[in-house]
C-alpha positions as CSV (number, residue, x, y, z in Angstrom):
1,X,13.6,19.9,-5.2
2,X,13.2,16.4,-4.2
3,X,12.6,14.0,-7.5
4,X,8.9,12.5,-7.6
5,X,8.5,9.1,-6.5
6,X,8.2,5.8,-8.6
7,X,5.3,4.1,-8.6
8,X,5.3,0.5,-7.6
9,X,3.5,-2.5,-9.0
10,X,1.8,-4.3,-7.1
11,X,0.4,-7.9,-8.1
12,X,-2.5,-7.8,-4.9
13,X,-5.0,-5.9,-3.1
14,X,-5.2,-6.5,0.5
15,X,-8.1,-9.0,1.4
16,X,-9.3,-6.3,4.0
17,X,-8.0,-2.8,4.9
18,X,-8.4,-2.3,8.7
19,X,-7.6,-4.0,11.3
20,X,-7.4,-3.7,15.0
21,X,-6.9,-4.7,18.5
22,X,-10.1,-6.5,19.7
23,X,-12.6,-5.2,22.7
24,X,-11.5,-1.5,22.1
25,X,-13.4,0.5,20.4
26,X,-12.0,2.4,16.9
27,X,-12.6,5.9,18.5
28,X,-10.4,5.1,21.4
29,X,-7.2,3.9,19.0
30,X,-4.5,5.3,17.4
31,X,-3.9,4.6,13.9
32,X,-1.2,3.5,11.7
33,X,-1.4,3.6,8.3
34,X,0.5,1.3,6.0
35,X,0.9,2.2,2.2
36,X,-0.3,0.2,-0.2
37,X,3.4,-0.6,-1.3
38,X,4.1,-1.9,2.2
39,X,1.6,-4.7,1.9
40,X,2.8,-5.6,-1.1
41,X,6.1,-5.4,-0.1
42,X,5.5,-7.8,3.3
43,X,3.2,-10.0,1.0
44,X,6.3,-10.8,-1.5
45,X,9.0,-10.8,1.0
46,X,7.3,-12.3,4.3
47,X,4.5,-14.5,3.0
48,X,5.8,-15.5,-0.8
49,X,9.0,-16.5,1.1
50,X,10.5,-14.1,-2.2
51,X,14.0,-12.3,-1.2
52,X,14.3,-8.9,-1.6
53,X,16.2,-9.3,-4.9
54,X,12.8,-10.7,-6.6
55,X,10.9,-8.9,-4.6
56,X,12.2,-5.6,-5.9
57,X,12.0,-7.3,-9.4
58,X,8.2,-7.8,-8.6
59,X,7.5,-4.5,-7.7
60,X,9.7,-2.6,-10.6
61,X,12.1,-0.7,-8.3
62,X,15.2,-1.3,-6.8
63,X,16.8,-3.5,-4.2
64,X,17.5,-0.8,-1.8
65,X,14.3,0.9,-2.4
66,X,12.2,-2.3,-1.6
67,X,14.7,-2.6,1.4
68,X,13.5,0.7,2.8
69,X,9.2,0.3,2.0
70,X,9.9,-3.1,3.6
71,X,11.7,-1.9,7.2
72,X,8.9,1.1,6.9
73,X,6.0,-1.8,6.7
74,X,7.5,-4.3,9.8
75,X,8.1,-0.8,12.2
76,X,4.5,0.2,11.6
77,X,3.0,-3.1,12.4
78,X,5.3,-4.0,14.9
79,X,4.5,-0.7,16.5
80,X,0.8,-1.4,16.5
81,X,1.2,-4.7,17.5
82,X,3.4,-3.3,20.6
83,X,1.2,-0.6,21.2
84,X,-2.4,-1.4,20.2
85,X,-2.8,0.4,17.3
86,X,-5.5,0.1,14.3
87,X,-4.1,-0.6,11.2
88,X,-5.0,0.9,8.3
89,X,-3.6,0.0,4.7
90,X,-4.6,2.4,2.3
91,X,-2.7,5.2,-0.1
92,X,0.7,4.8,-1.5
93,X,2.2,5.5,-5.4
94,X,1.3,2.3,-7.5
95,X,0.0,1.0,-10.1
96,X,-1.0,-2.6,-11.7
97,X,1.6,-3.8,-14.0
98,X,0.7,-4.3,-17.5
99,X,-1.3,-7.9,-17.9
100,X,-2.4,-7.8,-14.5
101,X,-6.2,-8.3,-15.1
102,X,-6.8,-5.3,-13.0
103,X,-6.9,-2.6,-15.9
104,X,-6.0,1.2,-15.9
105,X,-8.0,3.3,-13.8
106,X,-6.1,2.1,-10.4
107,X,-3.2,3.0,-8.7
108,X,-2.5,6.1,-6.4
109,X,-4.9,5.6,-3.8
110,X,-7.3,3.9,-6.4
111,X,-8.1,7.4,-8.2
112,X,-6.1,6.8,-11.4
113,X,-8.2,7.8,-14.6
114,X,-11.6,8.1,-12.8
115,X,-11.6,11.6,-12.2
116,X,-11.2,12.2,-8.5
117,X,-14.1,11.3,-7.0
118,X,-16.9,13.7,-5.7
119,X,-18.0,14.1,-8.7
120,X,-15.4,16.2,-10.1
121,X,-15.2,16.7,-14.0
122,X,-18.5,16.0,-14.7
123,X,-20.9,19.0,-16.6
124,X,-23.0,20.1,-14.1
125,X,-26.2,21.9,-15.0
């Protein structure tokens, strides 16, 4: 049995969560999804100018394991960049690091202590 995975911190949600090639329409495109992690991860490492040392640091996990979530993120957009795929950044295991500002209740795939979604949990008469 594989051990469960880690969840990251991340510092930043994404400004949007789609994008894709212009003049073709969604329902004609492939998607590729990138993790939540991977955005971080390219954020730190590719925009902050951070190297994957305090990157890793950033995200609470380790050197090789950022190494990894960061070759994942650059083949996926690379990929849809090559190939005209949609992006979509959604989904991952993470969570806001203590002091934050963002407050419990996020973190994997935003459902954290809120229940689920649908409805779910609540006393229905």
């Amino acid at each position: 049995m594989t051990r469960p995975k880690k969840r990251r911190w991340i510092n930043s949600w994404p400004a949007a969560d789609y994008f894709k090639p212009r003049g073709i329409p969604m329902a004609e495109l492939e998607i590729s999804q990138l993790s939540i992690e991977e955005y971080e991860a390219m954020r730190l490492y590719d925009v902050d100018g951070l190297d994957q040392t305090q990157a890793a640091e950033m995200m609470n996990i380790s050197r090789p394991t950022f190494g990894r979530i960061i070759v994942s993120a650059h083949k996926k957009v690379a990929e849809a960049l090559v190939y005209g795929k949609a992006i979509q950044i959604r989904g991952g295991s993470y969570h806001f690091p203590p002091g934050s500002g963002f407050g419990p209740g996020r973190g994997m795939g935003g459902r954290g202590s809120r229940g689920g979604g649908r409805g779910r949990g609540r006393n229905r008469i």
